[in-house]
Structure formats: structure tokens, C-alpha cells
N, C-alpha and C positions, 0 to 999 in steps of 0.2 A: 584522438588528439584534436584541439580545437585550436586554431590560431587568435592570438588573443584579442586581434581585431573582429573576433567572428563569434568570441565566448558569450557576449549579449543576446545573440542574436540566436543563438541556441540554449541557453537559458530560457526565454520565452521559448523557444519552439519545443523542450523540455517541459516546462511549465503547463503550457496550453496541455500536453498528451495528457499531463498526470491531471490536471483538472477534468478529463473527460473519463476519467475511471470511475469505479462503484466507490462514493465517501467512505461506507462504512469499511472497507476493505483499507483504501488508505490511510483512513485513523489507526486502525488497527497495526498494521506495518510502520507506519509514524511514532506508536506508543512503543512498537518493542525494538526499533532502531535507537529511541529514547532512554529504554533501559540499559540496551548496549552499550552506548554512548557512555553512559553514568557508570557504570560498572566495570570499564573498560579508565574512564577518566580516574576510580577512584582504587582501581586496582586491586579490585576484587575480583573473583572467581562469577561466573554463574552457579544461583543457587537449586535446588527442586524446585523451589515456586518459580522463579523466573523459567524454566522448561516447561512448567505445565501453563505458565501465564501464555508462552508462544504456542502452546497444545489449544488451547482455548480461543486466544487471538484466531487462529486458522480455523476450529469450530464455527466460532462466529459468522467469520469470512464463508466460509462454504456452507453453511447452511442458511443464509441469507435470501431472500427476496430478490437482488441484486442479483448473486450468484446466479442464480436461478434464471432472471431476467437477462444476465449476460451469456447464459446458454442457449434459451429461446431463440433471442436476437443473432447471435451468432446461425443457431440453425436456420434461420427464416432468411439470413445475408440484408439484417436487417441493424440501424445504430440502434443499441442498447439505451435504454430512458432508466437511469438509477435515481430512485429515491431516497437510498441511505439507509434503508430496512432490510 
């Protein structure tokens, strides 16, 4: 819970984390939050393709450059540098 005098201020401190994550990771969770969203809005069910879209979305994510580069870094106790590949 955030006091709502304090909700700005954790917005940005929010914001800043998720800006320092791998892009391609976060586009990826952004598109299928975005399916949920719409399919949820329009009162539908999840389809097979929407489960293999989030199957792939996380293909993507983990076999990524980024991914990869957020392991290194991690093992070395070092910031992670993501390029969005």
C-alpha cells in the first residue's frame, strides 16, 4: 500500500526499475498483458493461439542476448548492459 501522497513518488521509483530491465523482455510481457487486457475487456476466453503466443513471447525472452547477458552479468556481480537482442 502506498499513501497517496507518496503514489508519485513510487511511480517514478517503479518506472526507473522497469526502465533498467532487458526491452526485449519487457515488450514481450507488455504485448501479452495487452492481450489479457482485451480479452478479459471483451469477454472472451483465452484461445490456443493466445497460449502459444505467451509460449513464444517467453521463447523469445529466454533465448535472447539480453537473457544471456543478464546471466553473465549477474554471475560476474556486475550491471547488466541490454541491447534489446
Amino acid at each position: 500500500m502506498v499513501k497517496p501522497e507518496d503514489l508519485e513518488s513510487e511511480v517514478y521509483t517503479l518506472a526507473d526499475e522497469f526502465a533498467h530491465n532487458a526491452p526485449l523482455s519487457l515488450r514481450e510481457h507488455k504485448r501479452i498483458v495487452n492481450m489479457l487486457v482485451r480479452r478479459n475487456f471483451q469477454g472472451s476466453a483465452l484461445a490456443a493461439q493466445d497460449i502459444e503466443s505467451m509460449h513464444e513471447a517467453q521463447r523469445v525472452a529466454r533465448d535472447s542476448h539480453d537473457a544471456n547477458e543478464g546471466r553473465v552479468a549477474f554471475a560476474e556481480k556486475r550491471t547488466p548492459v541490454f541491447l534489446g537482442r
